[in-house]
C-alpha positions in Angstrom: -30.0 41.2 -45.5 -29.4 39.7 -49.0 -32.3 40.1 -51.5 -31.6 37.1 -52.6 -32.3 34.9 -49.2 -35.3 36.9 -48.8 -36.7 36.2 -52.6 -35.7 32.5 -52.1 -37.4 32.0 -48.2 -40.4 33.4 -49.8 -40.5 31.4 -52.5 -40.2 28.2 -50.7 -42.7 29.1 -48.6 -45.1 30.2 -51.2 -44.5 27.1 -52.8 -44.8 24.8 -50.1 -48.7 26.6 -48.7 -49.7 27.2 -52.4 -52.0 24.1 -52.7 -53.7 25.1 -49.3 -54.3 29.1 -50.0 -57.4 27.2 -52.3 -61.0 28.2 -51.7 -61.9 24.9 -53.1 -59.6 22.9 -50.6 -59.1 24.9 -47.6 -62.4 27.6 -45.9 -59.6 29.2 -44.0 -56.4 29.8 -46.2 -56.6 32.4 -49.0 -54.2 33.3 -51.7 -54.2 37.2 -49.9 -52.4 34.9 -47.0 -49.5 34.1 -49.9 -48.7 37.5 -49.9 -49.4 38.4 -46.0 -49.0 36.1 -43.3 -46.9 33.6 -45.4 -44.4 36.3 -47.0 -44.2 37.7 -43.6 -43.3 34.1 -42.2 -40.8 33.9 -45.4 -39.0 36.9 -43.7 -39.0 36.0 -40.6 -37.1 32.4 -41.8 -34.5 34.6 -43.6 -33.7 36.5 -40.7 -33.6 33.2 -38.5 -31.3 31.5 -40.5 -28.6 34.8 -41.2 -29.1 35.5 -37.0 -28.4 31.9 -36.4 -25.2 31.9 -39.0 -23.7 34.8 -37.3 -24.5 33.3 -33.8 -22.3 30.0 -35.0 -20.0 31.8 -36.6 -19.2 33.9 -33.7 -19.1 31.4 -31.0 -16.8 29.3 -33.2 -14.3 32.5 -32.9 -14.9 32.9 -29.8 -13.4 29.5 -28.0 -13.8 27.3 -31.5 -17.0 25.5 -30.8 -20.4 25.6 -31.5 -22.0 24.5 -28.1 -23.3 26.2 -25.1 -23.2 30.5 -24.6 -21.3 31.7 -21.4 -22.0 35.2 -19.6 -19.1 36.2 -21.3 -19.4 35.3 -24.6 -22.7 37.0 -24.6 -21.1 40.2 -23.6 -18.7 39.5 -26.5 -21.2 39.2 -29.0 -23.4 41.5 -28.3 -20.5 44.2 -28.9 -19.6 42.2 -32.4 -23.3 41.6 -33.1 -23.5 44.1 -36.3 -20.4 42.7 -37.7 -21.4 39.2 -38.1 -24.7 39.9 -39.3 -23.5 42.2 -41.9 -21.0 39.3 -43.0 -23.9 36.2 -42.4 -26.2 38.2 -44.7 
């Protein structure tokens, strides 16, 4: 998965819990969460979003639409699986 996405999902993500992870304003969020749960949330988005691309982008070649996932399709994709990811990422 690109560096990049990663580095930019964990930035968001930093930024957006950043004013919580206070002592002064929250008793339960701490800056150590920035760099545990949060970045490990951060990750988890990146990988969402690169599955979900390859996921759309393989059902569009599949039959040329985005909706619904057949029995067969799945067994299509799950022999192309690799492929998309590595060209989502």
């Amino acid at each position: 998965m690109s560096k990049s996405l990663n580095a930019r999902c964990i930035r968001r993500w930093e930024v957006e819990f950043k004013p919580f992870c206070d002592s002064k304003v929250n008793p339960y969020w701490r800056k150590r969460d920035l760099r545990g749960y949060i970045r490990e949330a951060a990750l988890t988005t990146a990988y969402s979003m690169v599955e979900s691309m390859a996921e759309r982008n393989a059902k569009v070649d599949y039959d040329g639409t985005t909706d619904g996932w057949s029995p067969e399709f799945s067994a299509w994709y799950d022999e192309r699986r690799e492929q998309y990811l590595k060209r989502s990422a």
